[in-house]
VMD Tcl script that builds the backbone (N, CA, C; Angstrom):
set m [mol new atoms 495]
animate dup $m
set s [atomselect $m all]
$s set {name element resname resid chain x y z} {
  {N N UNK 1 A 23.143 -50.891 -7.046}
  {CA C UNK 1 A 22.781 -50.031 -5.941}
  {C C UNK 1 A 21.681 -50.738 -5.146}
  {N N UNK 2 A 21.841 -50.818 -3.860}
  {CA C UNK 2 A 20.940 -51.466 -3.284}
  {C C UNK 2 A 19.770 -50.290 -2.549}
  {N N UNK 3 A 18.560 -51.007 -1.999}
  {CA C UNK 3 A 17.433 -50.115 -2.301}
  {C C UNK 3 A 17.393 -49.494 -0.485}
  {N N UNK 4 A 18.640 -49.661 0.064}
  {CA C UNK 4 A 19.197 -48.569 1.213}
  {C C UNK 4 A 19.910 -47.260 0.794}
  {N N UNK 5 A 20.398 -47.682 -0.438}
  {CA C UNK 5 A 21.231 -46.729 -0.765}
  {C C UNK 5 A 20.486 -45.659 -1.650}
  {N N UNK 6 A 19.225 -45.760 -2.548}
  {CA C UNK 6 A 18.495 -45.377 -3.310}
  {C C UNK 6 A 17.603 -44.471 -2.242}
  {N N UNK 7 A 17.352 -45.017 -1.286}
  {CA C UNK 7 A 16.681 -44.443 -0.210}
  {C C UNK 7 A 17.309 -43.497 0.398}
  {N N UNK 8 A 18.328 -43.666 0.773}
  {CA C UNK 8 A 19.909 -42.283 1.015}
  {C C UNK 8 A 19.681 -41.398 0.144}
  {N N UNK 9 A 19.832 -41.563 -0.958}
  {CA C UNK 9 A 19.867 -40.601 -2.264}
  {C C UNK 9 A 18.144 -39.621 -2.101}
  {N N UNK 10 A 17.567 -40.666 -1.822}
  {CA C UNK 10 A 16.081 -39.331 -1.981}
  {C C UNK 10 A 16.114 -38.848 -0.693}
  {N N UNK 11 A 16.527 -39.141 0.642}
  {CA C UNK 11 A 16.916 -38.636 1.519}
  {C C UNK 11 A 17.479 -36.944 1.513}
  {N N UNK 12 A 18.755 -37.380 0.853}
  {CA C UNK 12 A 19.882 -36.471 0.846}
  {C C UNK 12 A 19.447 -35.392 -0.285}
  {N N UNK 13 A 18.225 -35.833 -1.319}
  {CA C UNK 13 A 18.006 -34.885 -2.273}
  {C C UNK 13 A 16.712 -33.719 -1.787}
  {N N UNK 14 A 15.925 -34.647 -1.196}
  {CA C UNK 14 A 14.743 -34.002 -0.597}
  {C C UNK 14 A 15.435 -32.982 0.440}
  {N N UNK 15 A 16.160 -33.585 1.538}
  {CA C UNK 15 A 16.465 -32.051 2.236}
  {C C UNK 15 A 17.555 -31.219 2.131}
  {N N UNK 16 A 18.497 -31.225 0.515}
  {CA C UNK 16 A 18.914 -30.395 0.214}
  {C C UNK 16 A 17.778 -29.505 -0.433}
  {N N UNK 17 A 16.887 -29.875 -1.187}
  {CA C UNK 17 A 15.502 -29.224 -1.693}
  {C C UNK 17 A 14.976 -28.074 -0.873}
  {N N UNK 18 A 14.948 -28.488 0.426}
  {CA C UNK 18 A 14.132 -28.154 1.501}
  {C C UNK 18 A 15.117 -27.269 2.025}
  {N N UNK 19 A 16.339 -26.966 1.896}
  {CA C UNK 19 A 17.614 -26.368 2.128}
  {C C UNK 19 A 17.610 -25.158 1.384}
  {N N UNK 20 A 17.610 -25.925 -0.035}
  {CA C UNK 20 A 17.527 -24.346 -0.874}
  {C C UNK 20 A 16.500 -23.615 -0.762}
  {N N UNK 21 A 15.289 -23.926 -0.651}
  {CA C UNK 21 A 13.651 -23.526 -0.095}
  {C C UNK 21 A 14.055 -22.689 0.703}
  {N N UNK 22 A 14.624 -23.352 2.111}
  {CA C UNK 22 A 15.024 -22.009 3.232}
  {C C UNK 22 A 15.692 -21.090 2.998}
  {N N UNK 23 A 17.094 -21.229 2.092}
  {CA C UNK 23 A 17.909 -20.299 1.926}
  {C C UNK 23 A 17.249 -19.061 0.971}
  {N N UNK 24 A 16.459 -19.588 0.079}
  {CA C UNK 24 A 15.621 -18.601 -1.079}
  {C C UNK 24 A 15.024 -17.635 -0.060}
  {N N UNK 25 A 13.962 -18.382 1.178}
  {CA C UNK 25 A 13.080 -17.463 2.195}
  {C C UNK 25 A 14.399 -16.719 2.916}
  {N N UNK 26 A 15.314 -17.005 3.079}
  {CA C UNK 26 A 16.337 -16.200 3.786}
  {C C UNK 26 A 16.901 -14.857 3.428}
  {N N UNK 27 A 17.054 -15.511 1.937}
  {CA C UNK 27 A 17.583 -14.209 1.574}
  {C C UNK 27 A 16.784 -13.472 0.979}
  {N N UNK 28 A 15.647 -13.749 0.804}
  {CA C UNK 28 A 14.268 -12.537 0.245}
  {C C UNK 28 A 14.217 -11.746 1.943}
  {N N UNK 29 A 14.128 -12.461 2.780}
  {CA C UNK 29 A 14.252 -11.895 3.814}
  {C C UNK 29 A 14.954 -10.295 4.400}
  {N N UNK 30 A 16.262 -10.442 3.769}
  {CA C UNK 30 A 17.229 -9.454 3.901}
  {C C UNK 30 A 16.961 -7.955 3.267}
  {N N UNK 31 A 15.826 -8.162 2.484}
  {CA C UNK 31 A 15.327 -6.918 2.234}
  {C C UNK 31 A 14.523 -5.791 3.167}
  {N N UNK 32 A 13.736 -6.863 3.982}
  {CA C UNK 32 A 12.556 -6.509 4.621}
  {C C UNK 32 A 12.767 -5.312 5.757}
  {N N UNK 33 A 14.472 -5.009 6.279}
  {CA C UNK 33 A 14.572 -3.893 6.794}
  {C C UNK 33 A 14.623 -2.874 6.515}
  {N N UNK 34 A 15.008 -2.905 4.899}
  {CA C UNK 34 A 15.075 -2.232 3.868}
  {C C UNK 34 A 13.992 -1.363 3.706}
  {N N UNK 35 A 12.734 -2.423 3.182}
  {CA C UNK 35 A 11.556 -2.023 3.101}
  {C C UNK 35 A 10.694 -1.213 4.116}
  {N N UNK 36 A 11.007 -1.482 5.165}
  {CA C UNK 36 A 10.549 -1.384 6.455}
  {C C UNK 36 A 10.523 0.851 6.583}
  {N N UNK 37 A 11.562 1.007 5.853}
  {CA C UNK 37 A 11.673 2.787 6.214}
  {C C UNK 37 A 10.956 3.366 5.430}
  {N N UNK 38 A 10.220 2.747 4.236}
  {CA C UNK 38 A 9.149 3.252 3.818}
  {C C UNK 38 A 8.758 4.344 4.493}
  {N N UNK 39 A 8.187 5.644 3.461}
  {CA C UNK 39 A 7.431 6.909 4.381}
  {C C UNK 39 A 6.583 7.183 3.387}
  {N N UNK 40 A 5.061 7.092 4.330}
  {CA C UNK 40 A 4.465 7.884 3.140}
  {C C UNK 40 A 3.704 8.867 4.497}
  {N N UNK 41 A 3.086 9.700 3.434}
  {CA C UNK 41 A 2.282 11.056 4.189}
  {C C UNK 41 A 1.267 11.088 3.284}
  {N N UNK 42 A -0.452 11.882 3.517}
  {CA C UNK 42 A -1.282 11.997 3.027}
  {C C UNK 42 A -0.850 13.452 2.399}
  {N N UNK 43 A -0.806 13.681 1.069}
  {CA C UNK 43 A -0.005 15.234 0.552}
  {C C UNK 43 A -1.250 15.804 0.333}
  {N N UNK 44 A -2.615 15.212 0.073}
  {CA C UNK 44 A -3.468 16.377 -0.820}
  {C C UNK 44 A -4.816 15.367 -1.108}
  {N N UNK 45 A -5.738 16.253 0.020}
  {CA C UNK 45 A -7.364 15.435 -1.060}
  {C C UNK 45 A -8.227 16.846 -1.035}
  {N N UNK 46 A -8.536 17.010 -2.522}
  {CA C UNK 46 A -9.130 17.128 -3.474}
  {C C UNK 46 A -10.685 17.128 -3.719}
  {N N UNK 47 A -11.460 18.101 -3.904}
  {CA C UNK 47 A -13.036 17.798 -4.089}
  {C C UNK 47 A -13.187 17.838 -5.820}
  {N N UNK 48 A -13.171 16.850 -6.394}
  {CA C UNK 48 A -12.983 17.006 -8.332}
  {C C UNK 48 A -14.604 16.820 -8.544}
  {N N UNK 49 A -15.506 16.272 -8.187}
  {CA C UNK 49 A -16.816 16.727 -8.696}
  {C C UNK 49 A -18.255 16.282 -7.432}
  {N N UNK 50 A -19.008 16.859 -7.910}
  {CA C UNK 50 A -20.155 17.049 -7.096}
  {C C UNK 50 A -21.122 16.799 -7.393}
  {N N UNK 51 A -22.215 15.069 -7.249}
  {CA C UNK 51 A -23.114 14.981 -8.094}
  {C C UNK 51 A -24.298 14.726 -6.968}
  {N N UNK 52 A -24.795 16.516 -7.285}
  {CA C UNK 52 A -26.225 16.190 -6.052}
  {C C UNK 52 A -27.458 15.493 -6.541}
  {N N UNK 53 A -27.461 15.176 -7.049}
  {CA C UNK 53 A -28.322 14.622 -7.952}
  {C C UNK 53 A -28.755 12.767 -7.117}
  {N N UNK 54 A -27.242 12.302 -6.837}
  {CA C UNK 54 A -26.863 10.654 -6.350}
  {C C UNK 54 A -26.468 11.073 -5.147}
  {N N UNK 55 A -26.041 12.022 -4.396}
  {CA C UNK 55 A -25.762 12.592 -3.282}
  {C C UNK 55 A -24.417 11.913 -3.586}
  {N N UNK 56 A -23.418 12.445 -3.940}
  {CA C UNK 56 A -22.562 11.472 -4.106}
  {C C UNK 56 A -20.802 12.482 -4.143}
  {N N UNK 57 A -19.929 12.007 -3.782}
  {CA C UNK 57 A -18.468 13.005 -4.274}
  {C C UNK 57 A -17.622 12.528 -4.607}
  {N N UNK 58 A -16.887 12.888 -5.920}
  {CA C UNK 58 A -15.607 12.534 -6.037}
  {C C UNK 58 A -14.363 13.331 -5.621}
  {N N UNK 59 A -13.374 12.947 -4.891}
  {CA C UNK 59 A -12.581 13.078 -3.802}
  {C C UNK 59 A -11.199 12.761 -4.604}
  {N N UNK 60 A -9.937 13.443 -4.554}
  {CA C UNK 60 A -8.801 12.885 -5.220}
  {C C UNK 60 A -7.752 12.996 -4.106}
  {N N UNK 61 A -7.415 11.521 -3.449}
  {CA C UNK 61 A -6.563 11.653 -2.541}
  {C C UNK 61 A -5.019 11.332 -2.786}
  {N N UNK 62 A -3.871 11.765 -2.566}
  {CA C UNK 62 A -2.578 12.271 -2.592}
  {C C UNK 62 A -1.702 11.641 -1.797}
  {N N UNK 63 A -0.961 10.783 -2.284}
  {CA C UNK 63 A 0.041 10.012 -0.996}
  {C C UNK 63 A 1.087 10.471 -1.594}
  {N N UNK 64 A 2.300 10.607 -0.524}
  {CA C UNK 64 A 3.451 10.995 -1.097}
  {C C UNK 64 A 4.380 9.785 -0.492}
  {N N UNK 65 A 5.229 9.223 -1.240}
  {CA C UNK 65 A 5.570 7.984 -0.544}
  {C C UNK 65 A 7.214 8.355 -1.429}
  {N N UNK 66 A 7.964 7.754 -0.023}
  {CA C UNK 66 A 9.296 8.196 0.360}
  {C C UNK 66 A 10.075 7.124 0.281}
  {N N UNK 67 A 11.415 7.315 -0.311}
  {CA C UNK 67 A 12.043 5.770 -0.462}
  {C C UNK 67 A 13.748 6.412 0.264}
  {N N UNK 68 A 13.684 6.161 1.711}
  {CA C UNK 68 A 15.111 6.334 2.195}
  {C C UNK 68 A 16.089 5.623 2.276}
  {N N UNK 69 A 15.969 4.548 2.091}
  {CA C UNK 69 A 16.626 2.854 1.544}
  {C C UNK 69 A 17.551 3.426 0.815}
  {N N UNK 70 A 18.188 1.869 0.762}
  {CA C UNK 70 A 19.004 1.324 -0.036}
  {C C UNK 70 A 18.825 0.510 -1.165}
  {N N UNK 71 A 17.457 0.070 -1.517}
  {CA C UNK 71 A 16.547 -0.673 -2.200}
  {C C UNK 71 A 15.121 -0.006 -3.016}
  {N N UNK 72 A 15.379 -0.311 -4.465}
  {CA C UNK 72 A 14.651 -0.121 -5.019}
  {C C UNK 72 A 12.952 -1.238 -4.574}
  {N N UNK 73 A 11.511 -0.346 -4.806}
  {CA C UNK 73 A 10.759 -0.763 -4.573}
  {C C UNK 73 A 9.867 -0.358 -5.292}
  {N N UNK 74 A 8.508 -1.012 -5.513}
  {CA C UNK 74 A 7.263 -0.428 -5.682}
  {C C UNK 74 A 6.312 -0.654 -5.116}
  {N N UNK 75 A 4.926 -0.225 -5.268}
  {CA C UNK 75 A 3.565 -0.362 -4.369}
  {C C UNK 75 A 3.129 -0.376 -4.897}
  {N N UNK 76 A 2.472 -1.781 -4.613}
  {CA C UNK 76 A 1.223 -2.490 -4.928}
  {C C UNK 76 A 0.035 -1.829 -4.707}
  {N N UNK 77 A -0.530 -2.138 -3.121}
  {CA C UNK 77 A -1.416 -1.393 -2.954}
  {C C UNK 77 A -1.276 -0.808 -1.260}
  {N N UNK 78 A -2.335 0.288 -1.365}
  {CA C UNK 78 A -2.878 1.260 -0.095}
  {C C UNK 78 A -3.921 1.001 0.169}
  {N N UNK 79 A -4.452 0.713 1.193}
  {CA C UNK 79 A -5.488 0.339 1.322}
  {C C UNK 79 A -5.287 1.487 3.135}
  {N N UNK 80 A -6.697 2.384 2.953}
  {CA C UNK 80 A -6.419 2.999 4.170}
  {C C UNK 80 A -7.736 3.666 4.514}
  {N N UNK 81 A -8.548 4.421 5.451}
  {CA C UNK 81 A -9.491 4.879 6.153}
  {C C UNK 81 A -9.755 6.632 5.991}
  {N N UNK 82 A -10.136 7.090 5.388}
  {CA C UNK 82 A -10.309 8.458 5.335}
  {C C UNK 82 A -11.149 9.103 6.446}
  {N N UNK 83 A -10.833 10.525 7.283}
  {CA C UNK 83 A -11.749 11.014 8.120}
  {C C UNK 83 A -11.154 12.111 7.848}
  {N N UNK 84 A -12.625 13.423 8.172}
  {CA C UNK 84 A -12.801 14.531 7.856}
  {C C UNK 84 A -12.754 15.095 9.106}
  {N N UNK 85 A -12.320 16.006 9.923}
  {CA C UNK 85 A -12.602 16.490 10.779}
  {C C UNK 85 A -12.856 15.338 12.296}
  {N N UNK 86 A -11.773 14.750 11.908}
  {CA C UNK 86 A -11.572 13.576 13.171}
  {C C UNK 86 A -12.968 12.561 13.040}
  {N N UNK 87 A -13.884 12.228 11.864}
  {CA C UNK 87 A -14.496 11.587 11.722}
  {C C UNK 87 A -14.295 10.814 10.536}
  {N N UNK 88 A -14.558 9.429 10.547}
  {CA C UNK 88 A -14.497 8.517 9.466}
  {C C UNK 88 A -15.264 8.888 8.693}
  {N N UNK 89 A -15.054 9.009 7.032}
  {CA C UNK 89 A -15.917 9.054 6.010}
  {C C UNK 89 A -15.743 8.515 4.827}
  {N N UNK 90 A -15.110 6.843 5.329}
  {CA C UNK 90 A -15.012 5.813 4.251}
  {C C UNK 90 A -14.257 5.223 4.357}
  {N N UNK 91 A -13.910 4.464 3.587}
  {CA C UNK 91 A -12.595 3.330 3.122}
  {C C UNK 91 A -12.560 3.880 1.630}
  {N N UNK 92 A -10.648 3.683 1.078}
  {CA C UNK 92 A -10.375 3.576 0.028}
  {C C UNK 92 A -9.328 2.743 -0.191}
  {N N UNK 93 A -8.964 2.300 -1.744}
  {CA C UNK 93 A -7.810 1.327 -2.045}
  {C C UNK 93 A -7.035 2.382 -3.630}
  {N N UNK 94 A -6.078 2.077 -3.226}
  {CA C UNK 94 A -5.027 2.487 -4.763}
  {C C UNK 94 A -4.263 1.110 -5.176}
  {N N UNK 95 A -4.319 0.752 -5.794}
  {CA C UNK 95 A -3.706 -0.287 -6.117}
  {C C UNK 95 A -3.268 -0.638 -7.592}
  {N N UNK 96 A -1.983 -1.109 -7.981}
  {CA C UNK 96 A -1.935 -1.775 -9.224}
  {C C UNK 96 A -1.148 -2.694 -8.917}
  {N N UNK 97 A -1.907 -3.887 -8.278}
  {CA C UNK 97 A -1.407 -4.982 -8.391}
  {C C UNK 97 A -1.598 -5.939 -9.322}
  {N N UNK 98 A -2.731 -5.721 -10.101}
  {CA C UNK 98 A -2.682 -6.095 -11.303}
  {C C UNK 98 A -1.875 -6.176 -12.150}
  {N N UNK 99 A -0.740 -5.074 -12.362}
  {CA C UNK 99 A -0.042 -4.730 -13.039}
  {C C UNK 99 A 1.480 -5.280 -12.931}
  {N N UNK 100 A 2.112 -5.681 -13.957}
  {CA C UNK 100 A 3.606 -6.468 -13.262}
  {C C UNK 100 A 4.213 -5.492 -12.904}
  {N N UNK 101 A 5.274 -5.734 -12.055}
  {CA C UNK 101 A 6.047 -4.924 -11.070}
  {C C UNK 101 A 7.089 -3.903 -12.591}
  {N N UNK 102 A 7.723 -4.283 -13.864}
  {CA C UNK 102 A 7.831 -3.879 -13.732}
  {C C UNK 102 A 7.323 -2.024 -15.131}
  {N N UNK 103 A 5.550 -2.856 -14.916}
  {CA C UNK 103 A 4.879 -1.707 -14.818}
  {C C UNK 103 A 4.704 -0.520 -13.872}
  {N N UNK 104 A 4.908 -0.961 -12.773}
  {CA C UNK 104 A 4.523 0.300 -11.790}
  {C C UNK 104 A 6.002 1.149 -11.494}
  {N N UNK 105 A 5.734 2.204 -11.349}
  {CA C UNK 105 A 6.135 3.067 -10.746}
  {C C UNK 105 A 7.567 2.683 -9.921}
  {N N UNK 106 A 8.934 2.712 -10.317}
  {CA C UNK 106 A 9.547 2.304 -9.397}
  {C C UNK 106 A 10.220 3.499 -8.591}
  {N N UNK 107 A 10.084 2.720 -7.062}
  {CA C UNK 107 A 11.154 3.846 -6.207}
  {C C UNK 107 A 12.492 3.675 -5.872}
  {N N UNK 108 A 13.323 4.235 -6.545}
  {CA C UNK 108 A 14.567 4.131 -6.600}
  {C C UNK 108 A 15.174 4.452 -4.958}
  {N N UNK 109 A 16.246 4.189 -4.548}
  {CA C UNK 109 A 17.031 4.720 -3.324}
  {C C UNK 109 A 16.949 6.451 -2.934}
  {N N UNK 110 A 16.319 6.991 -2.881}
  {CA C UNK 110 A 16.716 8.869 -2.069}
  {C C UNK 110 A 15.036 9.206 -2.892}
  {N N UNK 111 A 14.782 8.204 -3.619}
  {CA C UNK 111 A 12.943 9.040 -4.066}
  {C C UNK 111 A 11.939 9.314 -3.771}
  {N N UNK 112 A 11.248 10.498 -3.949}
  {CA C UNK 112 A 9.692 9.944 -3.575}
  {C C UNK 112 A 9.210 10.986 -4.850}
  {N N UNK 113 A 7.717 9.849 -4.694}
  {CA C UNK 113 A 6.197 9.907 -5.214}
  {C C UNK 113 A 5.426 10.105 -5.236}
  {N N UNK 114 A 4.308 11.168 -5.603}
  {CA C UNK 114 A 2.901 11.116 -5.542}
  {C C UNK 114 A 1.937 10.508 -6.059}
  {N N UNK 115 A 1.254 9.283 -5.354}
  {CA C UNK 115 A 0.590 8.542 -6.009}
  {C C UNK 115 A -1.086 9.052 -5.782}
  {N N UNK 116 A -1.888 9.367 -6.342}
  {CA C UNK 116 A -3.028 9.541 -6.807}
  {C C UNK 116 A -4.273 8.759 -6.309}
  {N N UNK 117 A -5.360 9.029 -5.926}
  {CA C UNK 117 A -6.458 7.561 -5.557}
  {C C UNK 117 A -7.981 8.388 -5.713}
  {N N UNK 118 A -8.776 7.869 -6.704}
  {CA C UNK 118 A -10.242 8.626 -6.577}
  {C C UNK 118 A -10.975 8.138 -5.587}
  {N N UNK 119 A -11.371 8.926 -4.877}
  {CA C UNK 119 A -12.556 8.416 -3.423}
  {C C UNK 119 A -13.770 8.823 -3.545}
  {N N UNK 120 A -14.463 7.846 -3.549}
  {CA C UNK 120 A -16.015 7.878 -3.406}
  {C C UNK 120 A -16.947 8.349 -2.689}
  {N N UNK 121 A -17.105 9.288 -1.892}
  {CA C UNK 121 A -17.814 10.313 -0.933}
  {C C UNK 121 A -19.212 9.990 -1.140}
  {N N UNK 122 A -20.048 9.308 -0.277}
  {CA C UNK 122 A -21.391 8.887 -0.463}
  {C C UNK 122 A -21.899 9.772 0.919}
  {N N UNK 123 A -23.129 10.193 0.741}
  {CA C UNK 123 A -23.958 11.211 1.692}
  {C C UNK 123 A -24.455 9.737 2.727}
  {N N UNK 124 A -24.550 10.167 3.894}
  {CA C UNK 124 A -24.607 9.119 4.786}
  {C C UNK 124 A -25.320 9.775 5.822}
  {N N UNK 125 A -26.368 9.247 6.580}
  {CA C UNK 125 A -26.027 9.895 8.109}
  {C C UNK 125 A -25.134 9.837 9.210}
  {N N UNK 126 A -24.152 9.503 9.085}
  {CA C UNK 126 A -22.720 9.084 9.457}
  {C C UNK 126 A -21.742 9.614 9.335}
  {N N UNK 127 A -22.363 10.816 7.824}
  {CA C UNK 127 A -21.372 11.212 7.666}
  {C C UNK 127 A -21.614 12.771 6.983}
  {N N UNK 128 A -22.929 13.001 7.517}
  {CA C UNK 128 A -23.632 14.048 6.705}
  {C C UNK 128 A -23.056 15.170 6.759}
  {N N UNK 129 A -22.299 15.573 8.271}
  {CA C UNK 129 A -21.846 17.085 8.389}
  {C C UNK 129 A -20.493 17.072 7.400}
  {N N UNK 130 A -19.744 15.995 7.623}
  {CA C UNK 130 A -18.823 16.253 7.220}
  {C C UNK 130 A -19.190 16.236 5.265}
  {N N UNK 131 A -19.647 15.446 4.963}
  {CA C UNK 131 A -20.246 15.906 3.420}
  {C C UNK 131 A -20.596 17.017 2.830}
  {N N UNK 132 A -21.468 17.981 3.714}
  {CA C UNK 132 A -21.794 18.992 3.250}
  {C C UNK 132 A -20.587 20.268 3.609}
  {N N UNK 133 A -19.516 19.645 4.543}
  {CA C UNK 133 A -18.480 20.964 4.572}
  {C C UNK 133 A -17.043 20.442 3.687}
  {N N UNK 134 A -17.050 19.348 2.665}
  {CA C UNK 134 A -16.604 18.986 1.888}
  {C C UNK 134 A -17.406 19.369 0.627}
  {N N UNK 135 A -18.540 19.364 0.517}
  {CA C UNK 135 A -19.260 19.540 -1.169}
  {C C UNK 135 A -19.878 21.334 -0.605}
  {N N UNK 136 A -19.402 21.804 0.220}
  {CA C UNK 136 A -19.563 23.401 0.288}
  {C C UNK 136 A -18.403 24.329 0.117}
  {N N UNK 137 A -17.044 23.623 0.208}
  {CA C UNK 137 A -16.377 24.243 0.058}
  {C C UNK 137 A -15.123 25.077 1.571}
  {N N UNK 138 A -15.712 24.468 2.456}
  {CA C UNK 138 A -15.264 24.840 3.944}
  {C C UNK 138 A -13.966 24.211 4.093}
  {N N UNK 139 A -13.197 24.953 4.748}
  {CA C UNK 139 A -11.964 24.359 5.758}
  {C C UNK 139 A -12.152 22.987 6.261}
  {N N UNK 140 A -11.324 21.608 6.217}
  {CA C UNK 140 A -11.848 20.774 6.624}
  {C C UNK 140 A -10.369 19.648 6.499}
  {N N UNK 141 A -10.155 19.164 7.771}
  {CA C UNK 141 A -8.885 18.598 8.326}
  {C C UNK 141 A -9.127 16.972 8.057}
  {N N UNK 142 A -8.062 16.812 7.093}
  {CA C UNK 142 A -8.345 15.135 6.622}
  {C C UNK 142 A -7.016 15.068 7.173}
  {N N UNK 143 A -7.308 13.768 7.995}
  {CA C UNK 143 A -6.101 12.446 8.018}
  {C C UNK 143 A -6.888 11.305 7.698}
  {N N UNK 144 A -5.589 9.897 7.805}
  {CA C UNK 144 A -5.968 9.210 7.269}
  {C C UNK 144 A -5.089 8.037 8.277}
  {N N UNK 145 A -5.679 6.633 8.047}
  {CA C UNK 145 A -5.212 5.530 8.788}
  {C C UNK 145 A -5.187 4.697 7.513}
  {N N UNK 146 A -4.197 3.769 7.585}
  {CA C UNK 146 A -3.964 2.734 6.545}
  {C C UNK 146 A -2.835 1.602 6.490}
  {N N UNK 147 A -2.669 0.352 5.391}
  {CA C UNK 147 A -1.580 -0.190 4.984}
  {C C UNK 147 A -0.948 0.075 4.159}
  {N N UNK 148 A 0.045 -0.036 3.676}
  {CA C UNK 148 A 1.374 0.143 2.197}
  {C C UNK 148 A 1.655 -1.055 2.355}
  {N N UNK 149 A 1.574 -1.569 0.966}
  {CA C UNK 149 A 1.819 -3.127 0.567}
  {C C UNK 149 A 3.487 -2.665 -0.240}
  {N N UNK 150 A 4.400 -2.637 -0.116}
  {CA C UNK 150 A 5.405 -2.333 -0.630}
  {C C UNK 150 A 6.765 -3.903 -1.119}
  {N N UNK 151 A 7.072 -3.566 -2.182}
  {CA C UNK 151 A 7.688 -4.879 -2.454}
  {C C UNK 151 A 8.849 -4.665 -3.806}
  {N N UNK 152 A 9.888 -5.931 -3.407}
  {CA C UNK 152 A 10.820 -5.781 -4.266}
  {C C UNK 152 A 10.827 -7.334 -5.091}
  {N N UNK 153 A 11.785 -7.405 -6.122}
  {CA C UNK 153 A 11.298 -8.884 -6.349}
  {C C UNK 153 A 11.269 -9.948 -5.740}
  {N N UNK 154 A 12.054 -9.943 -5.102}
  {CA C UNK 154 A 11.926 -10.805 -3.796}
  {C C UNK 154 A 11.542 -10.908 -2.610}
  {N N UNK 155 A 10.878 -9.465 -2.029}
  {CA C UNK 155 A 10.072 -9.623 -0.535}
  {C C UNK 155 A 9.103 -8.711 -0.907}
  {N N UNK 156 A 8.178 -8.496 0.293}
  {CA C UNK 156 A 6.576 -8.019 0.289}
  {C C UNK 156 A 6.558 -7.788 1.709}
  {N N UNK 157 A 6.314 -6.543 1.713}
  {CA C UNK 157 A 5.879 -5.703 2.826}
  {C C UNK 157 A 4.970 -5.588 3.423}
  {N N UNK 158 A 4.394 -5.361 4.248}
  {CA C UNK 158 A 2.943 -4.889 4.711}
  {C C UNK 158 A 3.356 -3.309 5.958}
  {N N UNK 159 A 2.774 -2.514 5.644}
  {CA C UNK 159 A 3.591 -1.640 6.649}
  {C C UNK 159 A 1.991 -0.763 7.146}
  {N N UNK 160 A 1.709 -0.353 8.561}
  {CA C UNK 160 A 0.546 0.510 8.959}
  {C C UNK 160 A 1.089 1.718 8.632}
  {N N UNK 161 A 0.360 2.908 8.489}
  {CA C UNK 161 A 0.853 4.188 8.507}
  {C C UNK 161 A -0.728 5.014 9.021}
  {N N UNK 162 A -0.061 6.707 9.863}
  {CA C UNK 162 A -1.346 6.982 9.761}
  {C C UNK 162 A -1.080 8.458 9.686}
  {N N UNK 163 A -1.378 9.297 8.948}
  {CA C UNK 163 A -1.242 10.601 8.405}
  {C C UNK 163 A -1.866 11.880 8.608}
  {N N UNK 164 A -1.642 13.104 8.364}
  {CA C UNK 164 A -2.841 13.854 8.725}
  {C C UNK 164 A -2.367 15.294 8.117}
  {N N UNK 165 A -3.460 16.433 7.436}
  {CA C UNK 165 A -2.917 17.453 6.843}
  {C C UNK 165 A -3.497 18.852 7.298}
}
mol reanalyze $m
mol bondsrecalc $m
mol representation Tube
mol addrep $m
């Protein structure tokens, strides 16, 4: 074999390589419309304890997440913005991405879920009114702004959502 022809050969091997590479990203691809109908809604937050002491609240917030697909999925993580009465009063994350996929929670085709998240309610001046008509017990209108990291074994989602109850 002469060293034109050896050179052909890593040629012809490298961008079949680079071939199957694309075709792998291609067809992980084919999920992603799939993924894409994801629904979630904010179902339920929660005042679970009250420590005046640290000025401080624990908050239990409620996603209900909807699988209208054709494709099984799970979620990683939420990562999204809490406000009380049309005011911001934090950031929170739910996440088990730690966890292998197929630890979590899967969403089958026609399902949905309530996934769970403890929120940290810190007394602020930023955020004082709305604290005290959360740790008093008052009527008080939460939505929420956020991402859904949603994924199958082969693709990964990122989707905005923004909710309100």
């Amino acid at each position: 074999m002469s060293l034109l022809q050896g050179r052909m050969i890593l040629f012809v091997a490298i961008g079949a390589l680079f071939a199957l590479m694309g075709g792998g990203v291609w067809y992980a691809s084919l999920d992603n419309p799939e993924l894409e109908k994801t629904e979630i809604e904010l179902a339920n937050v929660e005042l679970i304890d009250v420590n005046t002491i640290e000025n401080r609240a624990k908050l239990e917030t409620s996603f209900l997440v909807r699988n209208p697909s054709d494709k099984t999925f799970t979620v990683s993580v939420i990562t999204y913005e809490l406000f009380a009465n049309g005011n911001s009063i934090g950031a929170g994350q739910y996440s088990t991405a730690d966890i292998a996929m197929p630890g979590r929670a899967a969403f089958y085709p026609g399902s949905e879920i309530i996934l769970k998240n403890q929120f940290q309610l810190i007394l602020s001046d930023t955020n004082a009114v709305e604290y005290r008509s959360i740790t008093s017990g008052e009527q008080v209108k939460y939505s929420v702004k956020g991402i859904i990291t949603v994924e199958t074994s082969w693709s990964l989602i990122e989707k905005e959502f923004e909710s309100s109850m």
